[in-house]
C-alpha positions as CSV (number, residue, x, y, z in Angstrom):
1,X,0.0,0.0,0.0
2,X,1.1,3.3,-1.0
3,X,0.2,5.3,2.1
4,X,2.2,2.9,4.8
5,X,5.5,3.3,2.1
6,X,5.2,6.7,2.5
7,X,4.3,6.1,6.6
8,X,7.9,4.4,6.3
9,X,9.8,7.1,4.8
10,X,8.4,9.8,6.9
11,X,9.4,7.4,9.9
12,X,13.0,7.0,8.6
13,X,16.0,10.3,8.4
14,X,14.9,11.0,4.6
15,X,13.6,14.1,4.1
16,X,9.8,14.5,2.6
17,X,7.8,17.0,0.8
18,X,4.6,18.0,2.4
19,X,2.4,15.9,0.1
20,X,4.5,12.8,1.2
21,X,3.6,14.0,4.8
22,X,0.1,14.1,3.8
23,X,0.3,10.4,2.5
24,X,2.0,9.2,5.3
25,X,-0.4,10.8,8.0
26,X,-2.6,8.9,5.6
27,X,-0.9,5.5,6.0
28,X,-0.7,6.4,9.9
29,X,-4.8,6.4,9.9
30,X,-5.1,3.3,7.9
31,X,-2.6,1.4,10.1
32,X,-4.3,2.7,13.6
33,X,-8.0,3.1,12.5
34,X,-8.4,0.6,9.6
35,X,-9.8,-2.0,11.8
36,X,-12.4,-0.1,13.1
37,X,-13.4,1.4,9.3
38,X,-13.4,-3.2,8.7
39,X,-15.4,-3.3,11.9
40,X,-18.0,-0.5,11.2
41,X,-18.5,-1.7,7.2
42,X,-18.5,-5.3,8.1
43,X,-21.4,-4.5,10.5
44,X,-23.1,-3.0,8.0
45,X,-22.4,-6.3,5.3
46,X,-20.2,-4.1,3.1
47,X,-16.6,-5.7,4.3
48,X,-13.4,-4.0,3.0
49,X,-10.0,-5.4,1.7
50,X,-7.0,-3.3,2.9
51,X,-7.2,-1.4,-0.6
52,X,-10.9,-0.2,0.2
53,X,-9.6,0.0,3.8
54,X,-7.3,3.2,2.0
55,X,-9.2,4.6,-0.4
56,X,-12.3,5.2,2.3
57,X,-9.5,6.6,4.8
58,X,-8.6,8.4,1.7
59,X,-12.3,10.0,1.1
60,X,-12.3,10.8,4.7
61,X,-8.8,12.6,4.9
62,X,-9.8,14.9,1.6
63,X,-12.6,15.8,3.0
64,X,-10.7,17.0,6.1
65,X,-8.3,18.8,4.2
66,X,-11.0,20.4,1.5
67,X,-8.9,22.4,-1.0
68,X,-5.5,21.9,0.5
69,X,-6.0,18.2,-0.5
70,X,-3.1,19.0,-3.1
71,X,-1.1,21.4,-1.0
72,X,-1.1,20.5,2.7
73,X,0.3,22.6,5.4
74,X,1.5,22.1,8.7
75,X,-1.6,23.7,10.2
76,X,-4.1,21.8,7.5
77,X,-2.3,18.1,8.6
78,X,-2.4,19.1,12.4
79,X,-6.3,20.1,12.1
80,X,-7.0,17.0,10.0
81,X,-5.7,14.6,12.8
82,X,-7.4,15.8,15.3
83,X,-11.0,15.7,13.4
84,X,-10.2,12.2,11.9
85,X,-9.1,10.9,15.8
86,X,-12.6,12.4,17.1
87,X,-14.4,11.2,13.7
88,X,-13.3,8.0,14.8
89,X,-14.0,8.2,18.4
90,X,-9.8,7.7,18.9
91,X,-10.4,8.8,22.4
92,X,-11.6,5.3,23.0
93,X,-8.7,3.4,22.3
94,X,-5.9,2.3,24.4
95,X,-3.5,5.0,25.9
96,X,-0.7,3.4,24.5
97,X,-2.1,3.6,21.1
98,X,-2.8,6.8,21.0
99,X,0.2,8.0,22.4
100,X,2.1,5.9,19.8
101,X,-0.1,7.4,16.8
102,X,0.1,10.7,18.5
103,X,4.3,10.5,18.6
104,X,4.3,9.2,14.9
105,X,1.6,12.4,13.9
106,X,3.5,14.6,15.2
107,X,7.1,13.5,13.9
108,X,5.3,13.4,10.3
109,X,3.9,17.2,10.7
110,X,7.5,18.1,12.1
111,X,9.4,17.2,9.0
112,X,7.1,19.7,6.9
């Protein structure tokens, strides 16, 4: 999957270009909130692969960002994680988890 390279490179000493960071945020969500986007479609007898998995994280992220889809900020990516952690109720899952996700966030937002 696209989104969890890119997760990967923004994790490692390369440098990135805010898109990248965008994409990576992207492969952050997938990785921490993919289950429950399985969960919530398989309740409703719709299941998801991993690739459906992305592209509805996908649908929800661009709609977060609206028109800096293309041209993310630092601000834009900081605002869009914490709608997509209360759009998915992230308050509710273990502290550990959301301290790791938060620690990975915010190293991604740091490098644009």
């Amino acid at each position: 999957m696209y989104v969890k390279q890119m997760l990967t490179k923004a994790r490692s000493d390369a440098p990135i270009t805010p898109v990248e960071a965008r994409d990576a945020m992207l492969g952050c969500f997938v990785t921490i909130h993919g289950e429950t986007l399985k969960r919530g479609a398989s309740l409703l007898g719709k299941p998801l692969s991993d690739d459906q998995t992305e592209q509805h994280a996908t649908v929800i992220m661009k709609g977060l960002l609206g028109t800096q889809w293309d041209k993310p900020t630092k601000q834009a990516l900081e605002t869009a994680k914490v709608r997509m952690d209360q759009k998915m109720n992230f308050s509710q899952a273990p502290q550990d988890l959301q301290d790791l996700h938060d620690q990975v966030c915010s190293l991604i937002v740091s490098k644009v």
